[in-house]
C-alpha positions in Angstrom: 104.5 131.6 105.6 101.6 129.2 107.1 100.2 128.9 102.9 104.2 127.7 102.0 104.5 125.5 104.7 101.2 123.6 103.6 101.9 123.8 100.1 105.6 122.3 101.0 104.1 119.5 102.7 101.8 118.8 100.5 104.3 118.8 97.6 106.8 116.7 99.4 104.0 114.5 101.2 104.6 110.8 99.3 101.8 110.3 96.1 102.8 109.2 92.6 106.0 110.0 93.3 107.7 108.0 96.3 108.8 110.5 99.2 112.6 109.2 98.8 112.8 109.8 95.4 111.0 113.7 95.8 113.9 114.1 98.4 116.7 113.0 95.9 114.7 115.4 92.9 114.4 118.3 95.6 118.7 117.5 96.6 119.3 117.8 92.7 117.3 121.4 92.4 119.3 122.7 95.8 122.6 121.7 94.4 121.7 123.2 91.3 120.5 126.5 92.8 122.9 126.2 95.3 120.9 126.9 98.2 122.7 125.9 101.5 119.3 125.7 103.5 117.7 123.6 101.1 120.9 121.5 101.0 121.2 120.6 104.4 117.1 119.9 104.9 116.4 117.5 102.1 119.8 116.1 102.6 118.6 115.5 106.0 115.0 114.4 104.7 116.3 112.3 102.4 118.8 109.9 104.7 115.8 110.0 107.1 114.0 108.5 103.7 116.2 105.7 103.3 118.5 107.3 100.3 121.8 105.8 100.8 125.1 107.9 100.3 125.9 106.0 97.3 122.2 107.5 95.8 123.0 111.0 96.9 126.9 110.9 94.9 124.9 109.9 92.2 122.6 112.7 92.6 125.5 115.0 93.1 127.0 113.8 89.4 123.7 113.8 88.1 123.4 117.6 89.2 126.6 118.5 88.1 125.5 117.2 84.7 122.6 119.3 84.1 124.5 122.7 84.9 127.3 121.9 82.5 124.3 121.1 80.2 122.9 124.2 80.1 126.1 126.2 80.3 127.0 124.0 77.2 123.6 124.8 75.3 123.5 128.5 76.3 127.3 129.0 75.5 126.1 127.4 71.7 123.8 130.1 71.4 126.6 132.4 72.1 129.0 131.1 69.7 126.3 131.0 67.3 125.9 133.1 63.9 125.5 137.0 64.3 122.9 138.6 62.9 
């Protein structure tokens, strides 16, 4: 648990990537793996970052858009020619 924890920080610390922006990216993967935990820290996190509400509803659509995406793009797959 100590090695995640430092590997956590360490990929949530601020580099290329501004820490407000990992925190809206890490909101996007917990809606989209719907993990309540993650949820509730990096929403957390990220109003302690300075992402407004308004960023995290667009996050929320943005979310939203990918899973229908891939349900969309699987389901093609589905409907495709049989073999």
């Amino acid at each position: 648990m100590h090695a995640f924890e430092n590997f956590d920080r360490a990929a949530m610390s601020a580099g290329a990537i501004p820490r407000r922006y990992k925190e809206m990216i890490a909101l996007a993967v917990a809606l989209t793996t719907q993990c309540p935990y993650s949820l509730e820290i990096h929403r957390t996190n990220a109003l302690n970052a300075g992402v407004t509400e308004g960023e995290i509803a667009e996050v929320v659509f943005l979310a939203a858009s990918m899973r229908a995406t891939a349900t969309i793009a699987h389901g093609t797959h589905l409907l495709g020619p049989r073999r």
